[in-house]
MDTraj code that builds the backbone (N, CA, C; nanometers):
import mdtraj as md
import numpy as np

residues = "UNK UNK UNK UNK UNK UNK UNK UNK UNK UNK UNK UNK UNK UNK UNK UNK UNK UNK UNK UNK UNK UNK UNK UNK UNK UNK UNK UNK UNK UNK UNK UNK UNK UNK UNK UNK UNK UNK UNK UNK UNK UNK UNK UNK UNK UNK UNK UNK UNK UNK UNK UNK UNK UNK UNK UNK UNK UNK UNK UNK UNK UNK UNK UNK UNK UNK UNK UNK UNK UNK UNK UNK UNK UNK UNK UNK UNK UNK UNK UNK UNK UNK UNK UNK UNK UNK UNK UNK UNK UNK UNK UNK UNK UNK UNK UNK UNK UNK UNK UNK UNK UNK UNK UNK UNK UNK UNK UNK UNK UNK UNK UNK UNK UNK UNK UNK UNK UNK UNK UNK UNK UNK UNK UNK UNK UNK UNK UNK UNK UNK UNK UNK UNK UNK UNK UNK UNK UNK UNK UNK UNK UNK UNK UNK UNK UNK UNK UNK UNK".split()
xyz = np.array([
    [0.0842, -0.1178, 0.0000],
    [0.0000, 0.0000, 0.0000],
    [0.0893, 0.1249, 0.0000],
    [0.0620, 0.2153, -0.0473],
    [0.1306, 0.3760, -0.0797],
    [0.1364, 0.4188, 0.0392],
    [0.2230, 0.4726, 0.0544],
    [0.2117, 0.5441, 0.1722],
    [0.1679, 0.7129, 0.2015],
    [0.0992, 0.7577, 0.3057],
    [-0.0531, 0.8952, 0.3047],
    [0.0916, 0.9741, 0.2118],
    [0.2130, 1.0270, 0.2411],
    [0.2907, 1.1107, 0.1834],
    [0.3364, 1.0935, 0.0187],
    [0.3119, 0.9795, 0.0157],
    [0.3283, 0.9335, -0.1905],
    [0.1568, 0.9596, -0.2813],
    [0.1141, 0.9284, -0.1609],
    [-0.0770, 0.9574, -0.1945],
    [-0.1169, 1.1105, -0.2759],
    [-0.0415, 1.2007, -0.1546],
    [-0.0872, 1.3070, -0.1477],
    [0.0043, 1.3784, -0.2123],
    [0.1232, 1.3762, -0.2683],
    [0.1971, 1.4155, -0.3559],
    [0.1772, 1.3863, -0.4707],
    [0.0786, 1.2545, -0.5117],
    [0.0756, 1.2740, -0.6583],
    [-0.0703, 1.3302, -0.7100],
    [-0.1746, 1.3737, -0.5775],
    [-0.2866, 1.4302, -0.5921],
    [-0.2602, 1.5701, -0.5589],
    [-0.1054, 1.6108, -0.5830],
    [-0.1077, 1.7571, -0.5554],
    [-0.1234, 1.8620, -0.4547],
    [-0.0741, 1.7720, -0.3374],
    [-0.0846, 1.8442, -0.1810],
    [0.0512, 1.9115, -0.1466],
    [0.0900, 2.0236, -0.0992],
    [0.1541, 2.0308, -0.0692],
    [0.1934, 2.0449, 0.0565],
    [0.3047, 1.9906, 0.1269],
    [0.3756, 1.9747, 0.2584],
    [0.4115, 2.1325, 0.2964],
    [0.3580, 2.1288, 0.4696],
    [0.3727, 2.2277, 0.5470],
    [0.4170, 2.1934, 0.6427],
    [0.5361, 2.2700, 0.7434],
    [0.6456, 2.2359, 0.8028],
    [0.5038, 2.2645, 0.9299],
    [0.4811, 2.2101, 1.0778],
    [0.4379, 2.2440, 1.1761],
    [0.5196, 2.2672, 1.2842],
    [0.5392, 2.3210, 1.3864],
    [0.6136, 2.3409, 1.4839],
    [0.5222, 2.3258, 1.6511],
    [0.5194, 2.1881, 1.7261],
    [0.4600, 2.1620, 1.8252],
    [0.4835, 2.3116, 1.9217],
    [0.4325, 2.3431, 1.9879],
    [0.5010, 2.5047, 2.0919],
    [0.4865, 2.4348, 2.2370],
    [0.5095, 2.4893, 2.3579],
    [0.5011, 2.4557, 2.4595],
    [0.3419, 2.4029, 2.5298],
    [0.2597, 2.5202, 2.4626],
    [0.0941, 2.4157, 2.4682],
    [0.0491, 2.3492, 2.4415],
    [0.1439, 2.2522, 2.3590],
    [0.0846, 2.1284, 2.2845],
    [0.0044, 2.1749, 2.1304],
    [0.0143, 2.3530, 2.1105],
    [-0.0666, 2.4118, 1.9819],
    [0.0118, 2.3844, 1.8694],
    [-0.0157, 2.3080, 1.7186],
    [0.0740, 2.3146, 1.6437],
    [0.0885, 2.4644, 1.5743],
    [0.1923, 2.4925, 1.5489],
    [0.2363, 2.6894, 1.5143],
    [0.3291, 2.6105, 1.3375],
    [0.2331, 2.8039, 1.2432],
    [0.2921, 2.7767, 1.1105],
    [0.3149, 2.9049, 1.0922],
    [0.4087, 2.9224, 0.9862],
    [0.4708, 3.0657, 0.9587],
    [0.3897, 3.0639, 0.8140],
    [0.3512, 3.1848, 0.8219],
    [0.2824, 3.2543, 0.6755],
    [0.2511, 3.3658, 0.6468],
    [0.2188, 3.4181, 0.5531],
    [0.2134, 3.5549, 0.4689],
    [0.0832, 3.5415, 0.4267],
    [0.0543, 3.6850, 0.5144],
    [-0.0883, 3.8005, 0.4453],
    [-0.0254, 3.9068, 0.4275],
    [-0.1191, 3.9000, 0.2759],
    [-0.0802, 4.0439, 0.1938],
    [0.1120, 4.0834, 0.2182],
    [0.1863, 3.9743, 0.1822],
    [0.3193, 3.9746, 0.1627],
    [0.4103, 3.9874, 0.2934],
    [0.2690, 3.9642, 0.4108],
    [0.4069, 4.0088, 0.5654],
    [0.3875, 3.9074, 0.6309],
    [0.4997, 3.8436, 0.6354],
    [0.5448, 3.6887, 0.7629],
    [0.4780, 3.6962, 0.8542],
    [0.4378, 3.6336, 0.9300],
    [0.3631, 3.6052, 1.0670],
    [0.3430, 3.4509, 1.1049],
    [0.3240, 3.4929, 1.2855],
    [0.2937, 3.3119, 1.3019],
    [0.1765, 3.3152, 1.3529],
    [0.1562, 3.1837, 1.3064],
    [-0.0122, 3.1697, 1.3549],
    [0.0071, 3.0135, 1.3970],
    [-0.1290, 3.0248, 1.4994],
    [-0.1498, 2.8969, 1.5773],
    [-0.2980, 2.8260, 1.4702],
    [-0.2071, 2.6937, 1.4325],
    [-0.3276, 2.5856, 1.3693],
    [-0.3796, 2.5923, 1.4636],
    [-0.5596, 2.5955, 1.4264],
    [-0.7128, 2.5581, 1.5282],
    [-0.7749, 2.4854, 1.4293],
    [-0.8250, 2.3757, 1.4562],
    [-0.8979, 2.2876, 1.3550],
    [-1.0390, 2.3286, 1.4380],
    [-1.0435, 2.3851, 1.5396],
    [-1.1330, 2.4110, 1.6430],
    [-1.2174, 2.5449, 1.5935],
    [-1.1533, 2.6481, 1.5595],
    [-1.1570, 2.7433, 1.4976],
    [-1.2562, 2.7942, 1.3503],
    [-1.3598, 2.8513, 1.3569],
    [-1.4504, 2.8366, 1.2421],
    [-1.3337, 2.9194, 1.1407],
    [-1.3167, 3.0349, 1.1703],
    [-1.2334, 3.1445, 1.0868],
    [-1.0854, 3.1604, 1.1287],
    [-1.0394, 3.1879, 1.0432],
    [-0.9166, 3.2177, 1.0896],
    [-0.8938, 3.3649, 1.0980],
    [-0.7893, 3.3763, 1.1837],
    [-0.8013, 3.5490, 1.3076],
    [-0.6447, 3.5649, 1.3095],
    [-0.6859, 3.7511, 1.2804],
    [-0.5979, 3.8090, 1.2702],
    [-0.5919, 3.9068, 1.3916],
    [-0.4932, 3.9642, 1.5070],
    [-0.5035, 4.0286, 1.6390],
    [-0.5857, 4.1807, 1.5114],
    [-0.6805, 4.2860, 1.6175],
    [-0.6825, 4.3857, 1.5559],
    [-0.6281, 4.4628, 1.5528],
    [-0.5150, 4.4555, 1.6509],
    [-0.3858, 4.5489, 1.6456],
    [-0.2695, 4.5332, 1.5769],
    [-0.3250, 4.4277, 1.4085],
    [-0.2113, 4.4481, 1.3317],
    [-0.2832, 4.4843, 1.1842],
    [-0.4129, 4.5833, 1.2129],
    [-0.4817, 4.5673, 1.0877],
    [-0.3838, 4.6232, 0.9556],
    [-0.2665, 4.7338, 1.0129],
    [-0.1593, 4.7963, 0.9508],
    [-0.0858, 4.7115, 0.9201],
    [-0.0129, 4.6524, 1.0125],
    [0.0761, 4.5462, 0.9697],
    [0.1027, 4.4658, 0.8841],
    [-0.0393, 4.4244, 0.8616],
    [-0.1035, 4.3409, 0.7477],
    [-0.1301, 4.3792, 0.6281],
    [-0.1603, 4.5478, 0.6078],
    [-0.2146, 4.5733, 0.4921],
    [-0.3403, 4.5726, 0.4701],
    [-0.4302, 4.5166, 0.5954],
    [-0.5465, 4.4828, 0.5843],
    [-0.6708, 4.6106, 0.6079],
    [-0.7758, 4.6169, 0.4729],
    [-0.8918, 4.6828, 0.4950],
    [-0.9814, 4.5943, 0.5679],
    [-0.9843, 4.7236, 0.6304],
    [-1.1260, 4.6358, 0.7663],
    [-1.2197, 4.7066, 0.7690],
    [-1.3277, 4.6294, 0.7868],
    [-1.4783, 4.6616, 0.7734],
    [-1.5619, 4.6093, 0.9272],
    [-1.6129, 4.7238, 0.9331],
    [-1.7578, 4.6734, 1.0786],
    [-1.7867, 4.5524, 1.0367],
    [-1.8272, 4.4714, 1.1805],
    [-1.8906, 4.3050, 1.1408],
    [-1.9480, 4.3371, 1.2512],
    [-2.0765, 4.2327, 1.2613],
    [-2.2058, 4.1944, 1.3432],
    [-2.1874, 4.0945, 1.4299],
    [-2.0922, 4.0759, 1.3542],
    [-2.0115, 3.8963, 1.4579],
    [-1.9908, 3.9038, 1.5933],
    [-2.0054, 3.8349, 1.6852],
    [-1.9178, 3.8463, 1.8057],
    [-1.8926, 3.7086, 1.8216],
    [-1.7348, 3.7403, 1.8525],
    [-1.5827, 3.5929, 1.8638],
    [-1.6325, 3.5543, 2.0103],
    [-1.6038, 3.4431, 2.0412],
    [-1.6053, 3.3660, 2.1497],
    [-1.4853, 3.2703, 2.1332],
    [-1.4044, 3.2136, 2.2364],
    [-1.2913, 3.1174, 2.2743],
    [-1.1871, 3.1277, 2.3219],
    [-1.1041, 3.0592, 2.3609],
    [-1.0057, 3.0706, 2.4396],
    [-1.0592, 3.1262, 2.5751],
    [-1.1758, 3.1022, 2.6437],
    [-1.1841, 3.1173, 2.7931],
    [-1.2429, 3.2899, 2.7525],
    [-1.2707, 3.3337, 2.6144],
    [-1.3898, 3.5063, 2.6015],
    [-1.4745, 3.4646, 2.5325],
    [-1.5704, 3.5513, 2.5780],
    [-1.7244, 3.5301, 2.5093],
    [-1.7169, 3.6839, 2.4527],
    [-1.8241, 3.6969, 2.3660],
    [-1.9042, 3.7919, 2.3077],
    [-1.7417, 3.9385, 2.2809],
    [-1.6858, 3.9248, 2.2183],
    [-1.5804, 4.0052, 2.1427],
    [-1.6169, 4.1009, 2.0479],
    [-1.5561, 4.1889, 2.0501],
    [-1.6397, 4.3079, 1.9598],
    [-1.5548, 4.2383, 1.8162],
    [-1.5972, 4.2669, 1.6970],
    [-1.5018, 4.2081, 1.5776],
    [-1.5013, 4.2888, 1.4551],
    [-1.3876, 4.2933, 1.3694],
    [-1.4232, 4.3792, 1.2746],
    [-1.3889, 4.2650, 1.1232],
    [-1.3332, 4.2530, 1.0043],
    [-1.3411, 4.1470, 0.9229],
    [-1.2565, 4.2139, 0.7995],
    [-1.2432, 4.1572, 0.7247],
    [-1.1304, 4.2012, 0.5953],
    [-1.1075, 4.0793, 0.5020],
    [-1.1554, 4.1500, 0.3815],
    [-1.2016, 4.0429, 0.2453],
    [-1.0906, 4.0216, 0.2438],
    [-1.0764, 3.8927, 0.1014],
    [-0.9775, 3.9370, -0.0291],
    [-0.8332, 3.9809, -0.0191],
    [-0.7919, 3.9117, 0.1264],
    [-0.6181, 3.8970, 0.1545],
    [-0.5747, 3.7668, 0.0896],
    [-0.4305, 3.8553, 0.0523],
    [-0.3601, 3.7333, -0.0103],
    [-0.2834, 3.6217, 0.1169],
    [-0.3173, 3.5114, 0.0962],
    [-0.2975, 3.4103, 0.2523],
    [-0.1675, 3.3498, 0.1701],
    [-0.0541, 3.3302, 0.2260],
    [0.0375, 3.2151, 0.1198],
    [0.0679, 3.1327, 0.2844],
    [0.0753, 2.9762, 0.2737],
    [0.1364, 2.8812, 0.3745],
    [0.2284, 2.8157, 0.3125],
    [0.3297, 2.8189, 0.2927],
    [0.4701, 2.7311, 0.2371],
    [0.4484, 2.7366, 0.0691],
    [0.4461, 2.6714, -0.0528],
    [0.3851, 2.7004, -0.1309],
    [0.2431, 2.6874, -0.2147],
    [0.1828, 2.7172, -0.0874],
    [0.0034, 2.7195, -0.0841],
    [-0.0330, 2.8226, -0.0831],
    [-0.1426, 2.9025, -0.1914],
    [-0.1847, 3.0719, -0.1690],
    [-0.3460, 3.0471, -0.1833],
    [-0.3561, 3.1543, -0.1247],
    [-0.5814, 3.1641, -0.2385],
    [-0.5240, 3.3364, -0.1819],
    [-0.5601, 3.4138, -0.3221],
    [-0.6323, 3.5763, -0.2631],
    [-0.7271, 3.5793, -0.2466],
    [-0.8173, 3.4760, -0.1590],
    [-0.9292, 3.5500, -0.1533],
    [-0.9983, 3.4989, 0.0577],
    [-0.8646, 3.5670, 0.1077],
    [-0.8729, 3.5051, 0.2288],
    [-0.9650, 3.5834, 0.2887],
    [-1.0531, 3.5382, 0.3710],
    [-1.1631, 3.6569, 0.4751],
    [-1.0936, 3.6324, 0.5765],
    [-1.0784, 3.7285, 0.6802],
    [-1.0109, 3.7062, 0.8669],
    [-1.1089, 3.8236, 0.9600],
    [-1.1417, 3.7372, 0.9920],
    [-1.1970, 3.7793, 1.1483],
    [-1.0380, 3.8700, 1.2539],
    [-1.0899, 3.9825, 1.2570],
    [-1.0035, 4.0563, 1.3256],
    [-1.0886, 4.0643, 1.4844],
    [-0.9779, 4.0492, 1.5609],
    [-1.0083, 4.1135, 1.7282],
    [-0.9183, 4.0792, 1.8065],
    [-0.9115, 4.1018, 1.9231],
    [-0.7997, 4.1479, 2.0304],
    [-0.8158, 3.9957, 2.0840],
    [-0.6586, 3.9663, 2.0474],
    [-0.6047, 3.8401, 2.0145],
    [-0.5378, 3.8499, 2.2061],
    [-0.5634, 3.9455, 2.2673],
    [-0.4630, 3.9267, 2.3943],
    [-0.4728, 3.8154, 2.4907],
    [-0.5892, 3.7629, 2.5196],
    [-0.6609, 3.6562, 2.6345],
    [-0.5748, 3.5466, 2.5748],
    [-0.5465, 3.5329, 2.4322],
    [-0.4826, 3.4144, 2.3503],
    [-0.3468, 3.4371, 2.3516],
    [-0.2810, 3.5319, 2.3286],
    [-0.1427, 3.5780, 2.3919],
    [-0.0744, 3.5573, 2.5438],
    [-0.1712, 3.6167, 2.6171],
    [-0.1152, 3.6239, 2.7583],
    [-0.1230, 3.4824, 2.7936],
    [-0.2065, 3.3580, 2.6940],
    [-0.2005, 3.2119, 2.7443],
    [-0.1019, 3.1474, 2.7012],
    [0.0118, 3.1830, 2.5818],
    [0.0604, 3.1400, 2.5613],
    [0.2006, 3.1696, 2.6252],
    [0.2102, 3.2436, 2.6658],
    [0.3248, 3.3527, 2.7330],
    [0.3046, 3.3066, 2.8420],
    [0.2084, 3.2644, 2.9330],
    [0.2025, 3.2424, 3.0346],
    [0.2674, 3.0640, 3.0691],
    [0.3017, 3.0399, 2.9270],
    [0.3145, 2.8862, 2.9542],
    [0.4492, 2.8735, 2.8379],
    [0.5424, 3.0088, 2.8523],
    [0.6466, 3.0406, 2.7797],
    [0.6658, 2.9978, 2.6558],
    [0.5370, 3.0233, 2.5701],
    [0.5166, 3.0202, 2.4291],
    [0.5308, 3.1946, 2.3913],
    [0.5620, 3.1247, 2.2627],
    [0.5783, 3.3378, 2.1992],
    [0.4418, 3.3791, 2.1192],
    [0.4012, 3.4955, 2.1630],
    [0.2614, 3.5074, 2.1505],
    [0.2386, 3.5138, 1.9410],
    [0.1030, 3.4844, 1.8970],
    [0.1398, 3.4130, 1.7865],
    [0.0526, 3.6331, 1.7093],
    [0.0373, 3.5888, 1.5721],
    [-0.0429, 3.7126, 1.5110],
    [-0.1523, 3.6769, 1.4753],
    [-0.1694, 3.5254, 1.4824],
    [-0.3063, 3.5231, 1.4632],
    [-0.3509, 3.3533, 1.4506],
    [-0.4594, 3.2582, 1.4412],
    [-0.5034, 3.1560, 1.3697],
    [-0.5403, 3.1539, 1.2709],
    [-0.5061, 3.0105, 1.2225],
    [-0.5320, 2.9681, 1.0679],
    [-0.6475, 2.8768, 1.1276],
    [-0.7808, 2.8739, 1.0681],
    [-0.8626, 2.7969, 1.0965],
    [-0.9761, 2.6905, 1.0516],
    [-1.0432, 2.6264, 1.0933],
    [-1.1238, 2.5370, 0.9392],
    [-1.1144, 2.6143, 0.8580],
    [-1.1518, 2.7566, 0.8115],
    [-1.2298, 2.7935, 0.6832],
    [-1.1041, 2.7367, 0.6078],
    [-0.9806, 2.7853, 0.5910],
    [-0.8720, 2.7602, 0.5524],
    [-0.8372, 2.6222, 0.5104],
    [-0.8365, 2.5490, 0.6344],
    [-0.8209, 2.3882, 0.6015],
    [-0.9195, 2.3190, 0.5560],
    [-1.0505, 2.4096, 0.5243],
    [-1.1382, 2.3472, 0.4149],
    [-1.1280, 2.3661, 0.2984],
    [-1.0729, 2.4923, 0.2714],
    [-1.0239, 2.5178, 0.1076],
    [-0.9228, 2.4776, 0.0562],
    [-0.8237, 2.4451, 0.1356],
    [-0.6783, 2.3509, 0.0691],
    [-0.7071, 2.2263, 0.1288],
    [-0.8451, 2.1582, 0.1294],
    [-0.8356, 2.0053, 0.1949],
    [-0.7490, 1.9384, 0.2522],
    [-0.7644, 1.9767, 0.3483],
    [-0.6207, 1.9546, 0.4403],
    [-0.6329, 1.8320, 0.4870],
    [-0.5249, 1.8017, 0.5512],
    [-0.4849, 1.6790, 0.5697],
    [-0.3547, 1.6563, 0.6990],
    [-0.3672, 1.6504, 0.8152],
    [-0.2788, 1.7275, 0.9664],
    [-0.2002, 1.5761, 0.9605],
    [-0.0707, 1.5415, 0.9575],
    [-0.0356, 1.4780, 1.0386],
    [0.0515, 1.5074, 1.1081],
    [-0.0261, 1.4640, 1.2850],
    [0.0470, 1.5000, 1.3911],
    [0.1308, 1.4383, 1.4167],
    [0.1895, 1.2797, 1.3819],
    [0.3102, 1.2304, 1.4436],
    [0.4481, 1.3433, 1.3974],
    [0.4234, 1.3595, 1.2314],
    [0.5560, 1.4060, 1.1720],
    [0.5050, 1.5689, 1.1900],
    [0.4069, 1.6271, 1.2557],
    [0.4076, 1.7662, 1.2259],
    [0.3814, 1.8501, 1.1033],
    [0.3410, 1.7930, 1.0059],
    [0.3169, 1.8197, 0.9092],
    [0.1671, 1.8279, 0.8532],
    [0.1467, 1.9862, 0.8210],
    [0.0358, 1.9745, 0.6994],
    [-0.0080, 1.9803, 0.6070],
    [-0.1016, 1.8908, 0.5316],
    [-0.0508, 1.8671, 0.3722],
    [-0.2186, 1.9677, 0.3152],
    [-0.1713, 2.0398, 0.2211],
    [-0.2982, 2.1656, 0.1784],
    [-0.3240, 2.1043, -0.0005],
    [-0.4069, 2.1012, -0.0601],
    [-0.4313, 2.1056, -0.2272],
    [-0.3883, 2.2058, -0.2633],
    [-0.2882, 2.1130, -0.3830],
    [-0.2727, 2.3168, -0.4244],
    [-0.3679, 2.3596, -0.5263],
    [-0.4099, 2.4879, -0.5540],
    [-0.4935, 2.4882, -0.6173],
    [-0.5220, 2.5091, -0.7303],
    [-0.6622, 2.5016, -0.7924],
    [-0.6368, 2.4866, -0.9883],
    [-0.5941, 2.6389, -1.0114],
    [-0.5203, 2.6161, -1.1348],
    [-0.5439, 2.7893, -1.1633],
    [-0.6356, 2.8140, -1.2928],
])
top = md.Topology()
chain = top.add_chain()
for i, resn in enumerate(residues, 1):
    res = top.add_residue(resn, chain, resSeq=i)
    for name in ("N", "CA", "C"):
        top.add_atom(name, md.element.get_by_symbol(name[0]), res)
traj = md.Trajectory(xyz[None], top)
């Protein structure tokens, strides 16, 4: 039988490096709108979130949202949102990323508190539903579709 890494290489997945952190969270390095950042994988996670104190950082237009974020130990979060960022994870892209922006701190001060380095944001289902993802946790690795053009 093939093995999941010969599978998924000839159906066009590509391999993403993961990095376990001190919480047991797997952490990936990637680019919105062309600027590095780390973000904590949440398979838990409906959207993936950007802190709102890097809407600059990012490049990102932000727009009022109706939403209110809940997790990580907060309820009811004020939130704001931002179309149509370019997302790249190793050599995986879509421009047409949506992120839930809000004050990423309750999620910071937990990771810091357990001498992790606080992250810029999560990558979350929406994400690992559009590159059909595929997590494996023994080797740390996640495998994304790349996509048609």
């Amino acid at each position: 039988m093939s093995s999941l890494k010969k599978v998924l290489k000839k159906k066009k997945y590509i391999k993403i490096k993961l990095k376990k952190i001190t919480t047991n969270h797997l952490e990936l390095k990637a680019k919105i709108n062309g600027v590095k950042g780390r973000f904590i994988l949440d398979t838990g996670a409906s959207n993936s979130c950007v802190g709102l104190d890097l809407i600059d950082f990012f490049n990102l237009d932000a727009e009022e949202s109706e939403t209110k974020a809940a997790g990580a130990g907060a309820t009811d979060m004020e939130t704001q949102q931002s179309k149509n960022n370019e997302l790249i994870i190793g050599d995986w892209q879509t421009k047409k990323c949506h992120l839930v922006l809000f004050n990423l701190v309750h999620v910071n001060t937990a990771l810091t508190q357990h001498n992790a380095d606080e992250v810029h944001g999560i990558i979350g289902a929406d994400i690992l539903e559009k590159g059909k993802a595929f997590i494996d946790y023994k080797k740390k690795l996640l495998y994304l579709k790349k996509p048609k053009k």
